[in-house]
Backbone bond lengths (Angstrom), bond angles and torsions (degrees), N, CA, C in turn:
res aa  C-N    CA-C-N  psi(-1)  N-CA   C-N-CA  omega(-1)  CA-C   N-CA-C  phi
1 X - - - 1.467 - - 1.525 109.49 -
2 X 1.242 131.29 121.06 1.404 141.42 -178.47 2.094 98.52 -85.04
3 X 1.585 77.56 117.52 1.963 83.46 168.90 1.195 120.26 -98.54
4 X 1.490 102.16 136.47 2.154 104.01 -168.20 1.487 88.70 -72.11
5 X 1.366 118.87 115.87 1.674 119.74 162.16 1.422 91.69 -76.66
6 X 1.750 151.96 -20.14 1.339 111.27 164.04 1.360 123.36 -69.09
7 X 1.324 135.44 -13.12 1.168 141.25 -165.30 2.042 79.90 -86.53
8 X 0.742 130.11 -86.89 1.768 134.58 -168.01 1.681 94.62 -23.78
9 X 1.593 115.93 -76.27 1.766 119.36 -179.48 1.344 108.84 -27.24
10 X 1.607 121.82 -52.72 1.078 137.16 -159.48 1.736 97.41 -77.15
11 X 0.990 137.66 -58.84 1.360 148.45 -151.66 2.233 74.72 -74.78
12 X 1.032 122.02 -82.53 0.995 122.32 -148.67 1.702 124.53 -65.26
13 X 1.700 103.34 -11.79 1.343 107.57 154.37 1.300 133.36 -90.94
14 X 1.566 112.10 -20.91 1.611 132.45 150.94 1.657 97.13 -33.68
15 X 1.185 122.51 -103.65 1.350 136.22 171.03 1.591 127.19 -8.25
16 X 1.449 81.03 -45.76 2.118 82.68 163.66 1.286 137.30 -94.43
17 X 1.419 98.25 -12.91 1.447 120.27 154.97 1.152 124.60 -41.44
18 X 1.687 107.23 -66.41 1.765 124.76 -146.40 1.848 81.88 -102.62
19 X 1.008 123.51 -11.66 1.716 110.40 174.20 1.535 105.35 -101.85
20 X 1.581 120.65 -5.94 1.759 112.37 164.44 1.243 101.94 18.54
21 X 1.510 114.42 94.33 1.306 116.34 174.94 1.651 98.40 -111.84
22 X 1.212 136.06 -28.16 1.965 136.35 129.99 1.626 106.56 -27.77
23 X 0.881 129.96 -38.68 1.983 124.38 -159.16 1.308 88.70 -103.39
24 X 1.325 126.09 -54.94 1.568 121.46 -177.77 1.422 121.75 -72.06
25 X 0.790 119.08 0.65 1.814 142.05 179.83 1.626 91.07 -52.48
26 X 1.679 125.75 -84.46 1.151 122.12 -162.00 1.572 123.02 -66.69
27 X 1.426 133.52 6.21 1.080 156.71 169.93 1.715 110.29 -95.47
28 X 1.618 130.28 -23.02 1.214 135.91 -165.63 1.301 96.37 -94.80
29 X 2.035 99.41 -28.91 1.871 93.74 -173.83 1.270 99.12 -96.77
30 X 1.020 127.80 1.02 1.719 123.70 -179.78 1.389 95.13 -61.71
31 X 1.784 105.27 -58.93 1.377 106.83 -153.88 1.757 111.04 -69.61
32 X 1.421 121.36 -32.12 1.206 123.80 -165.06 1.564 111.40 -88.12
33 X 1.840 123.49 5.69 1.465 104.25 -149.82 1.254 100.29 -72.03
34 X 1.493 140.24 -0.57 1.020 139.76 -179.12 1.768 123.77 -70.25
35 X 1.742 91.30 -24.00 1.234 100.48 -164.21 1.532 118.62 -84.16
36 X 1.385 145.75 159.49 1.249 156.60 126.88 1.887 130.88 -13.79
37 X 0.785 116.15 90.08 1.745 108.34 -157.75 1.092 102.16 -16.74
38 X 1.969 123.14 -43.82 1.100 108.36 -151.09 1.425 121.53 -93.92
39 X 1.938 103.81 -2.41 1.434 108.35 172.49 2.211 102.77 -90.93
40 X 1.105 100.64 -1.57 1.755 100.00 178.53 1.468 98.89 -98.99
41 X 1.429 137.42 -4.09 1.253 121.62 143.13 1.707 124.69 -74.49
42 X 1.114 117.75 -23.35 1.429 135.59 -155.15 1.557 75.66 -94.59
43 X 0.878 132.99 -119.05 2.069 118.63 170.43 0.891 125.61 49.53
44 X 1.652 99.65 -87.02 1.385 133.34 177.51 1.361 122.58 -51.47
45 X 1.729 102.54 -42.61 1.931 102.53 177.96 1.075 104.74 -71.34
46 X 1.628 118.49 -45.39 1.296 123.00 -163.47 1.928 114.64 -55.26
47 X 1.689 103.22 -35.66 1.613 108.55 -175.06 1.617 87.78 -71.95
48 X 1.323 122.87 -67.87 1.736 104.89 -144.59 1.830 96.10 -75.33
49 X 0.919 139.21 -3.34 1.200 133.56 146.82 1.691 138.50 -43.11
50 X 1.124 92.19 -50.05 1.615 119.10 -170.02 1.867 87.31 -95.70
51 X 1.560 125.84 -27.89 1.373 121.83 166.67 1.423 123.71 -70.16
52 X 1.830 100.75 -37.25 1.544 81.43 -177.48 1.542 106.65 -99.79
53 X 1.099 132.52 -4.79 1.760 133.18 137.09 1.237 108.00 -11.00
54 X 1.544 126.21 -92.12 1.186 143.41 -175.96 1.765 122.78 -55.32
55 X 1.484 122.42 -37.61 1.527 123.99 153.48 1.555 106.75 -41.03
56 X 1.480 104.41 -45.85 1.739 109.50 -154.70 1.112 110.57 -68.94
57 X 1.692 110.55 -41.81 1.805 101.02 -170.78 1.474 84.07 -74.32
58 X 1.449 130.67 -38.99 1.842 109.16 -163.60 1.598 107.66 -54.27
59 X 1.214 135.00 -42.55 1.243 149.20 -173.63 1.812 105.88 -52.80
60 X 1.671 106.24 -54.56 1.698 126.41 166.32 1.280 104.97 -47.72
61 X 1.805 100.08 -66.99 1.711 86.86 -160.85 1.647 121.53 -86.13
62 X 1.596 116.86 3.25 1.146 108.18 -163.00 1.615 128.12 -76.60
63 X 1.242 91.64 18.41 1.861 103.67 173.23 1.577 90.32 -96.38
64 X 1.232 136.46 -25.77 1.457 112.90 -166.30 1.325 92.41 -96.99
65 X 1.451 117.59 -29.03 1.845 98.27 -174.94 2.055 105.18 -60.78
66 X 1.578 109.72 -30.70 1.250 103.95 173.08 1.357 109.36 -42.16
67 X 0.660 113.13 -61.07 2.335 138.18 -155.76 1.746 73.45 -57.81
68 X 1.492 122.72 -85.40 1.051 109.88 -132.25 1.826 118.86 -70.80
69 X 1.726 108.94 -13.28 1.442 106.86 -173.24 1.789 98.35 -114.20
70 X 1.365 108.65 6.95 1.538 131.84 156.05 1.937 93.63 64.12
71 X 1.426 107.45 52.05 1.415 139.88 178.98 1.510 103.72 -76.15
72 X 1.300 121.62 137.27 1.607 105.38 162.46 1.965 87.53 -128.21
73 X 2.071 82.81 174.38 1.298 100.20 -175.28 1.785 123.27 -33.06
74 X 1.323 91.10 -55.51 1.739 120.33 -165.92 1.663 105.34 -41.32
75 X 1.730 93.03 -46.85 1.685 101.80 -167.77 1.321 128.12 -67.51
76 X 1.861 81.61 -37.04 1.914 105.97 174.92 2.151 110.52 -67.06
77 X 1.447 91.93 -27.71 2.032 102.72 174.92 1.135 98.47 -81.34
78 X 1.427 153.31 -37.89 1.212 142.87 -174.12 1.860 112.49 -80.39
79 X 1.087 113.49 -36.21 1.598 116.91 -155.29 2.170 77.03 -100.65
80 X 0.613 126.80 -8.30 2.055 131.63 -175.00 0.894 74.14 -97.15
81 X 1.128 150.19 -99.05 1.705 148.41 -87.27 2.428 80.66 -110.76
82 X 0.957 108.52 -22.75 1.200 83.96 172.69 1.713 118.76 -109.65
83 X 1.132 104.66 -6.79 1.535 101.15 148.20 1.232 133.13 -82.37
84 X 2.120 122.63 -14.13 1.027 118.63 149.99 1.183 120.50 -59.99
85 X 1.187 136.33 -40.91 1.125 147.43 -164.14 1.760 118.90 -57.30
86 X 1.706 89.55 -46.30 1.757 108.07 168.32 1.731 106.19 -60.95
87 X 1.255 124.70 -45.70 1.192 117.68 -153.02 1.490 100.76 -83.67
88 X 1.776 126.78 -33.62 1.338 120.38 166.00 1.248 120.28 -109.02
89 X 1.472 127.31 38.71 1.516 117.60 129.53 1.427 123.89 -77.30
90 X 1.354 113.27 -42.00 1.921 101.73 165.38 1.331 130.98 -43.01
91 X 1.531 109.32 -55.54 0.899 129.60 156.28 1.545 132.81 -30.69
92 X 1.827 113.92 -49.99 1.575 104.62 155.46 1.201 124.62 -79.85
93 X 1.023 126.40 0.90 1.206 151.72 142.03 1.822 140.06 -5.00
94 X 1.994 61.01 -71.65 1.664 96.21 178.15 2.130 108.83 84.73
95 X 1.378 76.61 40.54 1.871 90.56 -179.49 1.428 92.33 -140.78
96 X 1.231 107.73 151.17 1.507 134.43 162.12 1.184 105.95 -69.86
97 X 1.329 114.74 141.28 1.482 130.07 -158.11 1.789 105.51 -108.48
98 X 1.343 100.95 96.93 1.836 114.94 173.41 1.407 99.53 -5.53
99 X 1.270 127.10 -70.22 1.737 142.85 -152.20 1.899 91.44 -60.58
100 X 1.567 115.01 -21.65 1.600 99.89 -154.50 1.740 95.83 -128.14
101 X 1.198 110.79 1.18 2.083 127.97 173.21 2.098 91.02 -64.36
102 X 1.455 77.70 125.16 1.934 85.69 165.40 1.291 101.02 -156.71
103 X 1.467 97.41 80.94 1.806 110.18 -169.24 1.854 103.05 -94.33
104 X 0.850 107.94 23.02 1.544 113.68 177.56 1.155 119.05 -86.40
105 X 1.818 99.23 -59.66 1.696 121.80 169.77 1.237 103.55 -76.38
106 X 1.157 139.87 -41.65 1.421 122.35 -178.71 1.662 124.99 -66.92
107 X 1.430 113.99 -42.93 1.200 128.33 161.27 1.419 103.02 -42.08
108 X 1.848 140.02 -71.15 1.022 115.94 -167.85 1.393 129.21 -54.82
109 X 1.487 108.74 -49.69 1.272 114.93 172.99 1.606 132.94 -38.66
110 X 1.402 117.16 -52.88 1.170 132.12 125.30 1.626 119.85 -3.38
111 X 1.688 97.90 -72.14 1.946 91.56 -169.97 1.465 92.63 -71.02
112 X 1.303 127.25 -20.88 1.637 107.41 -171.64 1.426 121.90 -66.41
113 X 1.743 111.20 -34.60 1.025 108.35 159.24 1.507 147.42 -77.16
114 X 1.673 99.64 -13.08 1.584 90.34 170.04 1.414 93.66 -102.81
115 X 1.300 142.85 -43.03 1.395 117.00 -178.54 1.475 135.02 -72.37
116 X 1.937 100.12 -5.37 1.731 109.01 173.59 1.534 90.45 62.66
117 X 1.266 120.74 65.72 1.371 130.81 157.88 1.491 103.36 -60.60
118 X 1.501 115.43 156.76 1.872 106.09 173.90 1.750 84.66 -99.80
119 X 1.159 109.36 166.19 1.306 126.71 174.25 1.201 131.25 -66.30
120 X 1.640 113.47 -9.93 1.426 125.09 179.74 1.691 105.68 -72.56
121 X 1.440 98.22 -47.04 1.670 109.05 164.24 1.017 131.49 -44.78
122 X 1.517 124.15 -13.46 1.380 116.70 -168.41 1.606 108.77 -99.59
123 X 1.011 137.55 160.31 1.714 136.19 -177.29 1.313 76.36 -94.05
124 X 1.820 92.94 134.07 1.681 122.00 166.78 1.669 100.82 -58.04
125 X 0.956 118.32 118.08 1.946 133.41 171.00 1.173 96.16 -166.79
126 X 1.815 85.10 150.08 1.574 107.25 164.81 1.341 116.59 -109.99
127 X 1.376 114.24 117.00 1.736 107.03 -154.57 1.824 98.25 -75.64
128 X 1.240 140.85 -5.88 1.547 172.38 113.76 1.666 84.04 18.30
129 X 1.585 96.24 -86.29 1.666 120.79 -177.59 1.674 107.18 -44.86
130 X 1.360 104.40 -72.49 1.480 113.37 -167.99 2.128 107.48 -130.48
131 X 0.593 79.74 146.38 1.259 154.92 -143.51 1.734 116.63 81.57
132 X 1.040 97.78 -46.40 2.036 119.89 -160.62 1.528 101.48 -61.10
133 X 1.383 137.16 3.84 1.357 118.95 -177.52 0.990 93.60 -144.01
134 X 1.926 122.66 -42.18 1.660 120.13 -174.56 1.216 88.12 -114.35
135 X 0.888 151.42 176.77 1.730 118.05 -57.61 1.368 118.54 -69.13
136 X 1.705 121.43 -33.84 1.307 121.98 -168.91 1.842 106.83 -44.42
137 X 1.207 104.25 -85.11 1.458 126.92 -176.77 1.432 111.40 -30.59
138 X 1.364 91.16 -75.27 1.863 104.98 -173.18 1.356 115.37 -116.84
139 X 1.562 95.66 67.52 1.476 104.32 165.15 1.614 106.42 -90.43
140 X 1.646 88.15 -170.14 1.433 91.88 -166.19 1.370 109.93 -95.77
141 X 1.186 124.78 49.17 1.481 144.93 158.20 1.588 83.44 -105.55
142 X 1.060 136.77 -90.28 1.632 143.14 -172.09 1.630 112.24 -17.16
143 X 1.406 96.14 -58.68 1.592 126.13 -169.15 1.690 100.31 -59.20
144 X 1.145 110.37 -68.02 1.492 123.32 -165.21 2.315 101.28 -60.20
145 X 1.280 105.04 -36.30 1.147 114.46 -178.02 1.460 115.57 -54.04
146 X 1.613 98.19 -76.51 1.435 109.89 162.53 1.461 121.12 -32.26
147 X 1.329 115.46 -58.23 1.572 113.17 179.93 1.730 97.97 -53.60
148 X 0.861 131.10 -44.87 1.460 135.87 -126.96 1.732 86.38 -81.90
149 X 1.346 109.89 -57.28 1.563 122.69 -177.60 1.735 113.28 -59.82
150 X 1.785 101.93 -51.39 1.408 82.73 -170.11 1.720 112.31 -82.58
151 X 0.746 125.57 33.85 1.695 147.86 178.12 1.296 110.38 -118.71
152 X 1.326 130.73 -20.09 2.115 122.91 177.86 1.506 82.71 -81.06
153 X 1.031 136.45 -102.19 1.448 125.76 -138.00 2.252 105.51 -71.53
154 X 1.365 84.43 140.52 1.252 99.91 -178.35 1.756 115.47 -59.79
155 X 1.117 107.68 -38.22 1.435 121.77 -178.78 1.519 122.06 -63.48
156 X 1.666 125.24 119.64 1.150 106.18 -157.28 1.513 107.76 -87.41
157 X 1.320 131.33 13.22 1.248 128.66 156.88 1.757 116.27 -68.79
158 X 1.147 138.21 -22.16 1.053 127.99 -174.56 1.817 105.63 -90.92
159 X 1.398 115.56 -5.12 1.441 128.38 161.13 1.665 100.23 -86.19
160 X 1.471 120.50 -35.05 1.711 84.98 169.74 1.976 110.44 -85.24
161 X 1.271 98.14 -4.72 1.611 95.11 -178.46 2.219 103.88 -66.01
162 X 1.473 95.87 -46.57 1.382 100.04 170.21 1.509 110.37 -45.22
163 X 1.003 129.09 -45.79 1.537 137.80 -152.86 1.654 101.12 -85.14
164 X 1.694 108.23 -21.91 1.821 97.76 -172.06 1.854 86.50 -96.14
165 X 1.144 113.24 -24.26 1.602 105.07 176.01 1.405 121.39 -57.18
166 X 1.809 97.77 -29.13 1.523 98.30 -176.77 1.496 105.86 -73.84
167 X 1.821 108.38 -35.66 1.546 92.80 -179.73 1.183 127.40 -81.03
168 X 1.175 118.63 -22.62 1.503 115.18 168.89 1.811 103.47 -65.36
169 X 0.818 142.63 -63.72 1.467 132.71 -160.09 1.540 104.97 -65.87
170 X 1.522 121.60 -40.91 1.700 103.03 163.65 1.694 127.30 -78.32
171 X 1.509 98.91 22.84 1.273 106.60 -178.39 1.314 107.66 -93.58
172 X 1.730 109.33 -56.13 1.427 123.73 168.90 1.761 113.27 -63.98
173 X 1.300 129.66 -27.48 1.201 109.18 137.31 1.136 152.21 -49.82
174 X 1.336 124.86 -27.37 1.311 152.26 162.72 1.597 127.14 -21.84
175 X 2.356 79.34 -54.14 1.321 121.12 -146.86 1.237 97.10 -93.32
176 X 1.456 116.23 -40.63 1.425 118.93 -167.48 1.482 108.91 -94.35
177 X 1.722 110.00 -8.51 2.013 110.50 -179.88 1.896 96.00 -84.02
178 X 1.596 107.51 -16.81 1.941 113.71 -169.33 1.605 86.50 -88.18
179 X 1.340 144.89 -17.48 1.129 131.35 -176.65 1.545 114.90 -85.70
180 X 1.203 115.75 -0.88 1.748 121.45 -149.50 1.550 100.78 -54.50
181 X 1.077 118.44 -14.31 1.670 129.57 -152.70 1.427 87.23 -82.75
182 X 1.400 105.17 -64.24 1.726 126.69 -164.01 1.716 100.22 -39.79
183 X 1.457 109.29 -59.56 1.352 121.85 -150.54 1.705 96.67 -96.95
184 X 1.241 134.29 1.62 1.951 132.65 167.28 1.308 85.40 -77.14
185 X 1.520 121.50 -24.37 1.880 115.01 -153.69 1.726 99.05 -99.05
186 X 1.195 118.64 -45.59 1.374 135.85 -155.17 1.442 102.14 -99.87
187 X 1.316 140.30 -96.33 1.077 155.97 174.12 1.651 133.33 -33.24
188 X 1.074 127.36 96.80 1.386 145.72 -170.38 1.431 122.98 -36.77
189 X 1.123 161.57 58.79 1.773 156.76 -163.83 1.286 86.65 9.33
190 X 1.851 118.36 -80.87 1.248 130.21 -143.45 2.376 106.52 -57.16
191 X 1.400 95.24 -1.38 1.682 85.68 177.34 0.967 96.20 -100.92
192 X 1.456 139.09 -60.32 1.647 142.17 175.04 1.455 102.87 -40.66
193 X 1.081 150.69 -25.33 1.329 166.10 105.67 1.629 109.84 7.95
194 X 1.213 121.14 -81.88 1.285 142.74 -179.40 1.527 109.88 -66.72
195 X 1.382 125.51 -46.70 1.292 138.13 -179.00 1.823 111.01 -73.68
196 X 1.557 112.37 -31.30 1.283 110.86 175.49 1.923 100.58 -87.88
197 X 1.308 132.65 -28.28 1.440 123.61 169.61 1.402 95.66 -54.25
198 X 1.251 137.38 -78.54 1.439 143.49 -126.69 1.215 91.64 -79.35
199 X 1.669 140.09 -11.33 1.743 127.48 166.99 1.269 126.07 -76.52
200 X 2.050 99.01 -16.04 1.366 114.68 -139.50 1.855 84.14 -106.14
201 X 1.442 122.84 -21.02 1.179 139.09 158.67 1.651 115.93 -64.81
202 X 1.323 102.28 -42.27 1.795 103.55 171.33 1.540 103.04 -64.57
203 X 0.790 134.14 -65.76 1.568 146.25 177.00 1.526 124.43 -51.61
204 X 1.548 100.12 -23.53 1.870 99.50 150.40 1.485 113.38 -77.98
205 X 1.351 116.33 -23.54 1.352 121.76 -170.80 1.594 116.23 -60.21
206 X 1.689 99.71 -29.87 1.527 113.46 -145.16 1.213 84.70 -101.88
207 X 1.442 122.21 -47.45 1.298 135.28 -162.26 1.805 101.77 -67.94
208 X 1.318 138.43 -26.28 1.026 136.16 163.80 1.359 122.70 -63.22
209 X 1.313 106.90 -57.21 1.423 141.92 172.54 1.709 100.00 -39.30
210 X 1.738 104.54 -61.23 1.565 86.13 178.24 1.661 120.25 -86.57
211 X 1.189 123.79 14.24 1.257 117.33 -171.46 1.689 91.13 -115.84
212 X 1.117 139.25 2.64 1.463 137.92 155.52 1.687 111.03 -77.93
213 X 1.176 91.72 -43.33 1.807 106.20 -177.89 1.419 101.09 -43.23
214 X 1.688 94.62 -59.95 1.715 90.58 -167.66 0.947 107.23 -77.95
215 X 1.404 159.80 -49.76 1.593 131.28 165.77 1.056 125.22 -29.54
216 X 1.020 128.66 -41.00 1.863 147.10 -161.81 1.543 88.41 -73.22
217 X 1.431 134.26 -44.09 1.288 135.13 -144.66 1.750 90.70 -105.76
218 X 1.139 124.74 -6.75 1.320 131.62 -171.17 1.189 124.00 -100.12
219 X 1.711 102.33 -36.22 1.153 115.60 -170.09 1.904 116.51 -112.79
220 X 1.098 108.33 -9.16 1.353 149.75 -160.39 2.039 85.22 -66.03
221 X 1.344 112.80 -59.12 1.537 118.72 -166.27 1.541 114.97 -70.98
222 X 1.795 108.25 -37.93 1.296 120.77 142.58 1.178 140.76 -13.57
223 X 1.300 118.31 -51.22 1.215 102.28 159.28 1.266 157.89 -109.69
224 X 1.600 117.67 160.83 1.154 104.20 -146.07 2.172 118.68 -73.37
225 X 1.583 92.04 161.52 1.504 89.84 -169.11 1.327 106.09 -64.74
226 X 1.348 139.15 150.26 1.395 159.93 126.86 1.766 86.27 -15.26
227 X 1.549 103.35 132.77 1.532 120.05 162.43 1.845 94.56 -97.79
């Protein structure tokens, strides 16, 4: 069996795109400045863990969510590709993207530190869970993607190829949310800046790309035969 390595490139820069783990960087240290390096690694495994968990069964189960709401590819590339689309136009922007704002948890955390909240005050959460994995990570830009990919090719190896993309890209997220220290010290706003536009530009790219697909694939049978 010959494997499309563009379909793999493609699957695996999709994925690093819409998880901007560079763009989400200054939002990971918002939430943790409270923390201990060694509890903002413990965080960090715990979110892209519990993230690529949840990609994976979507990736597994997303032939039965077809079956069961009787969904096809085209609809899932059109209604993806335009919620990618929402989440990286802000983003080139140079705005935070509505779909990926979790000003609830961040706000508290925040008041805890300038007002020295006691801890009884705070609602039991693991910001790990939520914000940092649901919605940021594996929202439904993430969600809809994953399904979207491991569903084009018929072959169920290119659904575990989806599945090593997911781990490699929450791996290198991982790597770069355990560095946060390095880069508050080293690294300039204005590049994390530049580096979160230019993903948010890959991800209009894709996000077009798949919302043409699915028309094209929709409309494609439509027409009528040549006499």
């Amino acid at each position: 069996m010959n494997i499309d390595y563009t379909f793999i490139i493609t699957v695996a820069t999709s994925i690093f795109a819409i998880l901007n783990p560079i763009g989400n960087l200054p939002l990971f240290i918002s939430l943790t400045q409270d923390m201990s390096d060694t509890q903002r690694r413990k965080t960090a495994f715990k979110a892209l863990v519990i993230t690529f968990i949840i990609l994976s069964l979507f990736a597994l189960g997303g032939k039965l969510i077809f079956d069961i709401f009787s969904v096809t590819i085209s609809s899932l590339k059109i209604s993806g590709g335009i919620i990618l689309f929402l989440i990286a136009l802000p983003l080139v922007m140079g705005k935070k993207s509505g779909l990926q704002k979790t000003h609830t948890d961040e706000k508290i955390m925040k008041e805890r530190i300038e007002n020295a909240l006691p801890e009884e005050d705070l609602p039991d959460s693991d910001i790990s869970i939520s914000p940092l994995a649901i919605p940021l990570l594996a929202g439904p830009g993430a969600i809809s993607t994953t399904i979207s990919f491991a569903n084009t090719k018929s072959e169920f190896i290119y659904t575990l190829l989806v599945i090593a993309a997911l781990l490699i890209n929450c791996t290198l997220t991982f790597i770069v949310f355990s560095s946060s220290i390095f880069v508050t010290k080293n690294v300039r706003p204005s590049i994390i800046n530049i580096i979160s536009r230019i993903m948010g530009l890959i991800l209009t790219m894709i996000a077009v790309q798949m919302v043409t697909s699915g028309i094209t694939n929709i409309v494609s049978p439509l027409k009528p035969v040549p006499m």
